[in-house]
Phi, psi and omega in degrees: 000120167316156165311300181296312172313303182320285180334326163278325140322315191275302198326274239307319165341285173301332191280315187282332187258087177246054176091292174295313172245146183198152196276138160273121183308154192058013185262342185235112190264330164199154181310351157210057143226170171173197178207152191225143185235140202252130196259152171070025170228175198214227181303306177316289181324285173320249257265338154315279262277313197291296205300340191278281182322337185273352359118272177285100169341332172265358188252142189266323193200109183227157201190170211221149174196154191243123191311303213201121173337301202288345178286126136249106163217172155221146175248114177247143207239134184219098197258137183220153192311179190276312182327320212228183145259151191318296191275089135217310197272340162307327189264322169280336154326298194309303185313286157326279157029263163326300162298320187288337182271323170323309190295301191281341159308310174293301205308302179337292201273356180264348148300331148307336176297319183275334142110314201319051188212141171259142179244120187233104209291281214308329182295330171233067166262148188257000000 
């Protein structure tokens, strides 16, 4: 492993651990695998999140998991080409994402915006 690679590894280090997301120690053995534990989340996230990354053409494999019901965490595990690193495909997954959810908050509201829906107060009364 190159000098620059080590370097570049611990920035990613520093960078993915802001409390929420953190590299699970002993897990990234070279760069580009590893497993990142996500604190305070559950299916929803781990399984976007999983489908998004599988999604990028450099990541060979990613996949998700909940240690133990009463933990909320997920642990996502992500092995990738020699082109990328584990956190660089973690950081663009997260981004993709982002986007993606972005995207469908606008279709959404500029379809509510044309008003073109039926409402029915007694049908959705509780």
């Amino acid at each position: 492993m190159s000098a620059s690679t080590t370097n570049r590894m611990d920035e990613d280090q520093i960078e993915v651990d802001t409390g929420k997301v953190t590299i699970v120690p002993g897990t990234m053995i070279e760069p580009q695998c590893a497993t990142f534990c996500l604190q305070d989340e559950d299916h929803t996230l781990g399984n976007a999140l999983r489908w998004t990354l599988m999604k990028n053409p450099e990541v060979d494999f990613a996949s998700y998991s909940i240690p133990h019901p009463s933990e909320a965490r997920t642990n996502v595990r992500i092995q990738t080409s020699d082109s990328t690193t584990a956190a660089d495909a973690m950081c663009k997954g997260l981004d993709d994402l982002a986007d993606l959810c972005s995207h469908v908050i606008q279709t959404f509201q500029v379809e509510l915006s044309k008003g073109e829906f039926e409402y029915d107060e007694e049908e959705n009364a509780f």
